[in-house]
C-alpha positions as CSV (number, residue, x, y, z in Angstrom):
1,X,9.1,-32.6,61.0
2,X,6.1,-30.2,60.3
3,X,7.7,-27.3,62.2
4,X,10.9,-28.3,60.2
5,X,9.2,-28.3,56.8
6,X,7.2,-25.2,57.8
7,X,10.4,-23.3,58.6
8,X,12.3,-24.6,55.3
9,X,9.1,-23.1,53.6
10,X,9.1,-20.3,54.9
11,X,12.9,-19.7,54.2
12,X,12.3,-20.2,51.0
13,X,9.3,-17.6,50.6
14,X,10.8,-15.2,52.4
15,X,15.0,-15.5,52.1
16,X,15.7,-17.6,48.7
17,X,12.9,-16.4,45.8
18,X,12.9,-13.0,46.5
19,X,17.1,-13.4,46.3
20,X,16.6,-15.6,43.3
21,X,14.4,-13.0,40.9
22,X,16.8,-10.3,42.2
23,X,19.0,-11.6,40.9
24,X,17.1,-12.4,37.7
25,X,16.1,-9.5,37.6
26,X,19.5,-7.5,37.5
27,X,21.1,-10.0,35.2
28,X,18.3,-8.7,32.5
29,X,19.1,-5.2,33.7
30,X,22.7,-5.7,32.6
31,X,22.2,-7.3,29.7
32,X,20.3,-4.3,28.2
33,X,21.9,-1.4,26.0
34,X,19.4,0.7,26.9
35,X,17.8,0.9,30.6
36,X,15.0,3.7,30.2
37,X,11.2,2.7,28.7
38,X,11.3,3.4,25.0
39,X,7.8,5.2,25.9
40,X,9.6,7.6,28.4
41,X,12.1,8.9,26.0
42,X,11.1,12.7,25.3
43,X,14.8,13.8,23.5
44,X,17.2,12.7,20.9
45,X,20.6,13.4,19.4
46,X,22.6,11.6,16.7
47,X,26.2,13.2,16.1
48,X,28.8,12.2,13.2
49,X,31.7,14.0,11.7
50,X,29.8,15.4,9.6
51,X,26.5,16.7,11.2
52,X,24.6,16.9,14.6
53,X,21.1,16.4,14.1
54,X,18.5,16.7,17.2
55,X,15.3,15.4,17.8
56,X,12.3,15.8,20.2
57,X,9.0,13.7,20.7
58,X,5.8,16.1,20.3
59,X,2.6,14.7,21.2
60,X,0.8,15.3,18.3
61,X,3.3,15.0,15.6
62,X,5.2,12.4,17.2
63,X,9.5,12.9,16.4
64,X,10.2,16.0,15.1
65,X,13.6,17.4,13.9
66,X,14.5,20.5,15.8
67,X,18.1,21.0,14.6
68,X,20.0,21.8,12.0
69,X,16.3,23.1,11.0
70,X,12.6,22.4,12.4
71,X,11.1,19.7,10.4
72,X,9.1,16.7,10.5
73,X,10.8,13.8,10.9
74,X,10.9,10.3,9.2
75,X,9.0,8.4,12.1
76,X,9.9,4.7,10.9
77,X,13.8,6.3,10.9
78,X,13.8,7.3,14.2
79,X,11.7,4.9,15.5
80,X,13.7,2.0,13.9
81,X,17.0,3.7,15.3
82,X,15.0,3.4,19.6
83,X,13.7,0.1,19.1
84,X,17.2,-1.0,18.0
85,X,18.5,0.3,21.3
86,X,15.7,-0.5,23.4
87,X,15.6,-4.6,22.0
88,X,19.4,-4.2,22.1
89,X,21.3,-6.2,24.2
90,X,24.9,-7.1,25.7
91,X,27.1,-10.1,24.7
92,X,29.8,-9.0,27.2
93,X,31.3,-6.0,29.0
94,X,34.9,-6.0,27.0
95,X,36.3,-3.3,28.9
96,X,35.1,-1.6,32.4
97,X,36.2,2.2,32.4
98,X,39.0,1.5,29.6
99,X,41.7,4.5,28.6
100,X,42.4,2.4,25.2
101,X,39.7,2.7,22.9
102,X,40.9,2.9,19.8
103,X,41.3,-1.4,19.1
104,X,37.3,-0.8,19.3
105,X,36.8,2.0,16.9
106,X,35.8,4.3,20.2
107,X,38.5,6.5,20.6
108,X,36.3,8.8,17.2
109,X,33.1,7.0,17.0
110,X,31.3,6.8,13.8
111,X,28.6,8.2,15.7
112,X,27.2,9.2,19.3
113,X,23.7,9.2,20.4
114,X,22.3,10.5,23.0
115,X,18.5,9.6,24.4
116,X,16.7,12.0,27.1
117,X,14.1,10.6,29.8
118,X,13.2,13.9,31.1
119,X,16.0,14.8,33.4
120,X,17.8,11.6,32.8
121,X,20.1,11.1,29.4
122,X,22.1,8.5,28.1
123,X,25.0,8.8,25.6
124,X,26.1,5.5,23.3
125,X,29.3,5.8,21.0
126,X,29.4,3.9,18.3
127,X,32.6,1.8,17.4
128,X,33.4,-0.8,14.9
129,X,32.0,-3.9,14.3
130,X,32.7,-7.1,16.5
131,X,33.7,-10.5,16.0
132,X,30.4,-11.4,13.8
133,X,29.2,-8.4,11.3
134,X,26.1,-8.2,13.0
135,X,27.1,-6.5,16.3
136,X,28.8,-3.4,17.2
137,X,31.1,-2.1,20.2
138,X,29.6,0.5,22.4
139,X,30.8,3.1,24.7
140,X,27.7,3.4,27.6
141,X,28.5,7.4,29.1
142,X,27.2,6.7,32.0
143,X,29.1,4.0,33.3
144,X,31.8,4.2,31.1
145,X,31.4,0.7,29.8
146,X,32.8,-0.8,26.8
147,X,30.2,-3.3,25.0
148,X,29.7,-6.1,22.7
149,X,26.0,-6.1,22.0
150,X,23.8,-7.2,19.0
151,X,23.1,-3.8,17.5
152,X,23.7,-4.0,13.5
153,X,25.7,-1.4,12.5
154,X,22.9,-0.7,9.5
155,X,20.4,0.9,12.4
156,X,23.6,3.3,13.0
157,X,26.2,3.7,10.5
158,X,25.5,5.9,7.3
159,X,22.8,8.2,8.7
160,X,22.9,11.6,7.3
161,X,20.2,14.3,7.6
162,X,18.1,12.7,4.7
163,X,17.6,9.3,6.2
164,X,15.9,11.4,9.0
165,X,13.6,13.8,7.2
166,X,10.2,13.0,6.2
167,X,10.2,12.0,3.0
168,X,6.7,11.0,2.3
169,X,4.6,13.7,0.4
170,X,1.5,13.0,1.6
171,X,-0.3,12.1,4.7
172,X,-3.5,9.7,4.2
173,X,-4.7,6.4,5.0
174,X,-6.8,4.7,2.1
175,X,-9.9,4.5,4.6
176,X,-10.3,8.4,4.9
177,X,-10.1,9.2,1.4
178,X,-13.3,10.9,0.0
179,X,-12.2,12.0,-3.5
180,X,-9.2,12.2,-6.3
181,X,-9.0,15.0,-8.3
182,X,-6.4,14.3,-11.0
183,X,-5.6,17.7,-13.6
184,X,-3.8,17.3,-16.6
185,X,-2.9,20.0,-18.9
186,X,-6.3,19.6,-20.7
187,X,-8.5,17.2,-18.8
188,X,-8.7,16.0,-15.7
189,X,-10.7,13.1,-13.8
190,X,-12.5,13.2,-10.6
191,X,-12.9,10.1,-8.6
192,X,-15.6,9.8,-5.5
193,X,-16.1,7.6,-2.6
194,X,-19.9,6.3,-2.7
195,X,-21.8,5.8,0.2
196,X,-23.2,2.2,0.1
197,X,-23.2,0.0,2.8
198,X,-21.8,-2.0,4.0
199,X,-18.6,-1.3,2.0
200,X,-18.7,1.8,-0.7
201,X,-17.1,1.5,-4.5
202,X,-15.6,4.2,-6.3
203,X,-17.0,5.7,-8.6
204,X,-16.0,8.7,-11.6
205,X,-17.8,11.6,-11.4
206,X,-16.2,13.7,-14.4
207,X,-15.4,13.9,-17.6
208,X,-18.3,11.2,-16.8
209,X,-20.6,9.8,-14.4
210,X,-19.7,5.7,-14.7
211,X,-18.5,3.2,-12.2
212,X,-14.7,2.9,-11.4
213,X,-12.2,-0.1,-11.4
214,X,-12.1,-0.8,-7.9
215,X,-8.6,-2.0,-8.7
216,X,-7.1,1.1,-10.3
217,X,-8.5,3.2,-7.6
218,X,-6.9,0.8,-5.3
219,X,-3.4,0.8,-7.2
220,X,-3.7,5.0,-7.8
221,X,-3.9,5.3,-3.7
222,X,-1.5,2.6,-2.9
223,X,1.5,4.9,-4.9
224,X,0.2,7.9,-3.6
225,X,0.7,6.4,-0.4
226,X,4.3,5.3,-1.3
227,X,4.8,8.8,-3.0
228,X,8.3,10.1,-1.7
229,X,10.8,12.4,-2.4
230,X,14.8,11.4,-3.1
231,X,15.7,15.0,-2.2
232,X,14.9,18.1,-0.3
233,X,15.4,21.5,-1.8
234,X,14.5,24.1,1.2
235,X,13.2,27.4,0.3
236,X,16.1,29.9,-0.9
237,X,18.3,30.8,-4.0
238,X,18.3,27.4,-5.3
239,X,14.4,26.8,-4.9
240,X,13.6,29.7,-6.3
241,X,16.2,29.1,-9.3
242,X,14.4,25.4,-9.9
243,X,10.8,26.8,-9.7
244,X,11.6,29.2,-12.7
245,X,11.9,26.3,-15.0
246,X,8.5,25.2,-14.7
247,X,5.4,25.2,-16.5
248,X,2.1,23.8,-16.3
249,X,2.8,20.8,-14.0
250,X,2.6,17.1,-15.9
251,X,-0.6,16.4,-13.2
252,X,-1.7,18.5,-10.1
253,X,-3.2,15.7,-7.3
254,X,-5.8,16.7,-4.6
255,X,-6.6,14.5,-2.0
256,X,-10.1,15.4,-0.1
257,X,-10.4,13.4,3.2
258,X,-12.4,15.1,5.9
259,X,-9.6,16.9,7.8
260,X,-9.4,18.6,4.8
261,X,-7.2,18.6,1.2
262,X,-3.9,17.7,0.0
263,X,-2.1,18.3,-2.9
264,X,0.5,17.8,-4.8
265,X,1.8,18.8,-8.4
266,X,4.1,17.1,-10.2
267,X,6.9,18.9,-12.9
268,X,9.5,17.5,-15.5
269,X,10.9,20.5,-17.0
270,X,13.5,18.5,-19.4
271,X,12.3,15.1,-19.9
272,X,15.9,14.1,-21.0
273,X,17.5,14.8,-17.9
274,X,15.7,12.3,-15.9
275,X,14.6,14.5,-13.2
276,X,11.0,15.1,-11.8
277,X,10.3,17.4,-9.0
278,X,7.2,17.7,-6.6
279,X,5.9,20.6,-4.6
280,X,3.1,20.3,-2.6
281,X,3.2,24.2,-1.4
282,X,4.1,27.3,-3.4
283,X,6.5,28.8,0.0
284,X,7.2,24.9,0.9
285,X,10.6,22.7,-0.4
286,X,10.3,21.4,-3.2
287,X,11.2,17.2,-3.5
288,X,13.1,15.7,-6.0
289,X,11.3,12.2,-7.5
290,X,11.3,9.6,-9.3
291,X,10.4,9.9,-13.2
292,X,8.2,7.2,-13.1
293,X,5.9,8.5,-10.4
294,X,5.0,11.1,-13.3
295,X,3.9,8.2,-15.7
296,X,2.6,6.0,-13.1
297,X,0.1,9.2,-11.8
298,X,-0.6,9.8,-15.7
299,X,-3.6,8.0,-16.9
300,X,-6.5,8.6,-19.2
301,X,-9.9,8.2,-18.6
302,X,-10.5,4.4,-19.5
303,X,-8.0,2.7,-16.9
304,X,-10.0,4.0,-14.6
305,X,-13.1,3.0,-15.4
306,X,-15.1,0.0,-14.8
307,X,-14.0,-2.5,-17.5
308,X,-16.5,-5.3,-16.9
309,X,-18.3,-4.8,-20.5
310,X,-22.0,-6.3,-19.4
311,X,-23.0,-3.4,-18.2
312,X,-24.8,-4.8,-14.9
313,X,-23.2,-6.6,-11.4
314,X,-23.7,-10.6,-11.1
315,X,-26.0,-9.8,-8.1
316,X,-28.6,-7.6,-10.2
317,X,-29.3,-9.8,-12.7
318,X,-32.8,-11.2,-12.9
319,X,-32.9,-12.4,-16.9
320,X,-29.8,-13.5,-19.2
321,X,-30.5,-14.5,-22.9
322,X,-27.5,-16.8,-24.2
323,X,-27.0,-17.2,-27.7
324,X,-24.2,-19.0,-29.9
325,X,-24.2,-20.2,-33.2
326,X,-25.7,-23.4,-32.5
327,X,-28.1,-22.1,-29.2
328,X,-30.2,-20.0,-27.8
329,X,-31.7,-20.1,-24.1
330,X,-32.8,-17.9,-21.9
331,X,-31.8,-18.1,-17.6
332,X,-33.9,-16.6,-15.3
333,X,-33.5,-15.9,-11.5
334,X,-36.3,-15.9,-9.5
335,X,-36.0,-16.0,-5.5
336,X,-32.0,-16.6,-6.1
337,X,-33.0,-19.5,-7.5
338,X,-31.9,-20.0,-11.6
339,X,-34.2,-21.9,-14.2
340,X,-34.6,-22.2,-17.7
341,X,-37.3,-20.2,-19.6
342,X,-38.9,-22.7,-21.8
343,X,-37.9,-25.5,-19.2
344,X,-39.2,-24.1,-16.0
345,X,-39.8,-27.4,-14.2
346,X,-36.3,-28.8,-15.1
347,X,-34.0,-28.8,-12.1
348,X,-30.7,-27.2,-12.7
349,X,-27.0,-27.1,-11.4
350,X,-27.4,-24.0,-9.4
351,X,-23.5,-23.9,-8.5
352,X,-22.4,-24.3,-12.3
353,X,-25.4,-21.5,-13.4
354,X,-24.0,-19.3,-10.5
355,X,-20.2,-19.4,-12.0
356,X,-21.3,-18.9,-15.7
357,X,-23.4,-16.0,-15.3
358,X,-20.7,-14.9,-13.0
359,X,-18.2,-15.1,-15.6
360,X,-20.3,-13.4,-18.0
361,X,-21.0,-10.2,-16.1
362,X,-17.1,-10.1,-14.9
363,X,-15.4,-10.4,-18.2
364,X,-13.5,-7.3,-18.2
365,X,-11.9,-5.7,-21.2
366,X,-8.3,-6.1,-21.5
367,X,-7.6,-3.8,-24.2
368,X,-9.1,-1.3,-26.3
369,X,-9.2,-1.1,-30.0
370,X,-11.4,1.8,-31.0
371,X,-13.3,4.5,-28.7
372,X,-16.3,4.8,-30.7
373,X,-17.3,1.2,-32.3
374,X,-17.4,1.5,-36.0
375,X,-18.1,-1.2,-39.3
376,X,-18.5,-4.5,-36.9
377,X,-17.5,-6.4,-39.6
378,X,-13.7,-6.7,-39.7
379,X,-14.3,-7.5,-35.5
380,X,-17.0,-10.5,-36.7
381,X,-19.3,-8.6,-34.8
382,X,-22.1,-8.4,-37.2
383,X,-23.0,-11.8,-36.3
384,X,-21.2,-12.7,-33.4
385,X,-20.4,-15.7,-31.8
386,X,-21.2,-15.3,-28.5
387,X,-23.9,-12.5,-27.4
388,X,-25.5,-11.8,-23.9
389,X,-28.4,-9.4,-23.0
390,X,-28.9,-9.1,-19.1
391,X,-32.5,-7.5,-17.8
392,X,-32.2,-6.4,-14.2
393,X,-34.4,-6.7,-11.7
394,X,-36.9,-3.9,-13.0
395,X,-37.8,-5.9,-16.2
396,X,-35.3,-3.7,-18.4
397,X,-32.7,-4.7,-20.7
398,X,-29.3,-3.6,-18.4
399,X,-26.2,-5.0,-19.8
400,X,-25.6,-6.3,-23.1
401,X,-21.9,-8.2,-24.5
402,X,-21.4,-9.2,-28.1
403,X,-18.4,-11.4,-28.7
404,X,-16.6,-11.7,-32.4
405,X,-13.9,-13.1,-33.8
406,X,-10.8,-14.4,-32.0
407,X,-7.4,-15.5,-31.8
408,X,-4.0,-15.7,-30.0
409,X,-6.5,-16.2,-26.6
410,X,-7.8,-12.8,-27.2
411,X,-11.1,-12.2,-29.0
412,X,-12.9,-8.9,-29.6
413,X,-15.7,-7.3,-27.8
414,X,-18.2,-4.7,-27.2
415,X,-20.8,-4.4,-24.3
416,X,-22.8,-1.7,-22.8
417,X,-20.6,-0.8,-19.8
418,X,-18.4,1.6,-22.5
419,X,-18.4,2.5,-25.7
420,X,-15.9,1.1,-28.1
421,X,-14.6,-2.1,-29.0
422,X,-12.4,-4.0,-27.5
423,X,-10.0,-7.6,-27.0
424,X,-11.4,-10.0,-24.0
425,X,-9.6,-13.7,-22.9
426,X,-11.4,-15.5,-25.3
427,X,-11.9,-17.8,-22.2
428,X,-15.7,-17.3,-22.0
429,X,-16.1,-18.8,-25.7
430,X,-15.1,-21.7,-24.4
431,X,-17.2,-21.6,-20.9
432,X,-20.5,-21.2,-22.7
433,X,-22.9,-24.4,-21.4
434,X,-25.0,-26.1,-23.2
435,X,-28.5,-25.7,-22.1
436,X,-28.4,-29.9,-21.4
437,X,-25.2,-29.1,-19.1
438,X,-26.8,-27.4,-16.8
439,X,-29.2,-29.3,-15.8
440,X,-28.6,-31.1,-12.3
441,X,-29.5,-34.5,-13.5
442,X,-26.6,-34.2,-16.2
443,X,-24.2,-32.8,-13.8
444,X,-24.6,-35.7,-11.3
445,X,-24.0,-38.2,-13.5
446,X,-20.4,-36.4,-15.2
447,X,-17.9,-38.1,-13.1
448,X,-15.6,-36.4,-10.9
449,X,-12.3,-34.4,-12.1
450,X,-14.8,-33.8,-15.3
């Protein structure tokens, strides 16, 4: 019985599992649409009716167009259009080596691509669509096959020479941005990197020197990031026509990283006809785009700065003096620890301290009413009800917010951050503690959900 079960064993090893993932093995094989390594694809060709357009992989640029002109290419495009044929697979061979192809839309394919390995190339014609929307019938070249497979005809049908192209203006990722320069017809605004550690803020370094809304800066890359262009006009007649319309450009963008600058300047010769154009070289194409790109680049000084009206961070605050119209106290921090001035002993709710003086030096203006602040009065800033002064850490008086009048959840406001006054959430009005409510003994004894 051993020798028997030895032997059965060794049939098994030997004879049966290697026979068995053989055969595994080619039944994946046939079931692909494409057999080469989407990494060892070096060529590509996508012909319609219309146009033949020809690709090849460079290894610093990645897919570049070489005909019907050298170009970059639209790397998510062609990308997209390989992973679709490399993830592709095969429902069922419908034909082997068929003469009819026209009852599968073969006979003039909607288009035919053709993918080179180095020596090796494969050719796929595109046909109609099968049974379910989502699959296609294809014509494999080399074996003459006709296909059912998964491919969605979106990856393949109503691709012209713009789909293809790269359409995105600039190249940058957020992390490698130094500076923003942004020039306007009469101003502009220069935006900076800082270098703190462990992660820097932006900052404006003209028309001022101030802190930045981390948010705008944000939102200002993320669009410059999604700048693109709805059309290509190449350098000729008609380039040269369009560039003779222009002026001073509605804002000039210039994007230092440290591989060098960037930029791009941004026209709308006559607002009513709803066009924009970009160029980001004077002997370059010049891109048609969107009209709101122009407003959505085009912003005056104050969006971008900070607009927490304090004056001073959460974290830098040693001192805050709190006074309404029925009290007055004064909080101070000493070894991140928060206590009352004139109640130093007293033990307070260190979590409910944290989140009001939090509140206090994050209130950012929402709108702004006047640049320059001017008679308080009509604001009910001459005696306000709410007013905060913050000392920092050195002993000196850093951030300062008055509070007036309010109503329709909006009340106005003017701190030390910027000048001017301005309309808060009257939130905060409502937020203010009472010097007994912070104390921990108070707080343990308000029930919970209070």
């Amino acid at each position: 019985m051993a020798f028997v079960l030895a032997g059965l064993g060794l049939y098994l090893y030997v004879i049966e599992l290697p026979q068995k993932e053989s055969h595994e093995r080619q039944d994946i094989i046939e079931k692909k649409v494409l057999l080469f390594e989407q990494d060892s694809l070096t060529g590509l060709s996508i012909k319609t009716s219309q146009q033949e357009l020809v690709f090849a992989r460079a290894s610093e640029k990645g897919w570049v167009m070489t005909a019907p002109l050298s170009t970059e290419a639209d790397q998510r495009e062609v990308q997209s259009l390989i992973r679709a044929l490399v993830t592709g697979t095969v429902a069922r061979t419908v034909e082997d080596h068929s003469t009819n192809l026209a009852p599968f839309g073969l006979e003039s394919p909607v288009t035919t691509i053709t993918v080179v390995a180095g020596a090796a190339r494969e050719t796929f014609s595109i046909g109609d669509s099968g049974p379910l929307t989502s699959t296609l019938y294809v014509l494999r070249g080399s074996d003459r096959k006709v296909l059912l497979t998964n491919l969605a005809p979106k990856d393949f049908v109503n691709k012209t020479l713009m789909t293809f192209r790269r359409k995105d203006l600039l190249s940058l990722s957020q992390s490698d941005v130094e500076r923003i320069r942004l020039t306007y017809p009469t101003t502009e605004i220069v935006l900076y990197q800082g270098q703190e550690k462990p992660k820097s803020k932006w900052k404006i370094r003209y028309p001022i020197e101030a802190a930045a809304d981390q948010t705008e800066v944000r939102a200002l890359l993320f669009r410059l990031e999604d700048l693109k262009a709805l059309g290509i006009i190449d350098p000729g007649p008609e380039r040269d026509a369009q560039a003779k319309t222009f002026t001073a450009p509605k804002v000039k963008v210039t994007i230092h990283t440290t591989d060098g600058d960037q930029t791009v300047k941004l026209y709308q010769p006559d607002p009513s006809s709803g066009e924009a154009f970009a160029e980001t070289s004077p002997t370059g194409p010049l891109y048609r785009v969107n009209p709101n790109t122009i407003r959505d680049l085009t912003k005056e000084l104050f969006v971008f700065q900070d607009k927490r009206l304090l004056g001073i961070d959460f974290t830098d605050i040693a001192m805050l003096s709190v006074k309404t119209s029925v009290e007055h106290y004064v909080l101070i921090n000493e070894q991140n620890e928060w206590a009352l001035e004139d109640q130093s002993t007293e033990r307070l709710d260190q979590q409910a301290v944290d989140l009001f003086v939090s509140r206090v030096a994050n209130v950012p203006a929402e709108e702004r009413v006047i640049k320059q602040a001017g008679p308080l009065a009509p604001y009910g800033l001459v005696t306000p009800a709410a007013e905060f002064i913050a000392t920092g850490r050195d002993g000196k008086i850093a951030g300062k917010l008055s509070i007036g009048s309010h109503a329709n959840g909006l009340a106005y406001a003017m701190g030390q951050r910027i000048p001017g006054i301005f309309q808060i959430r009257a939130d905060l009005l409502s937020q203010i503690p009472g010097k007994k409510d912070l104390l921990a003994a108070q707080a343990e004894k308000t029930p919970a959900g209070h």
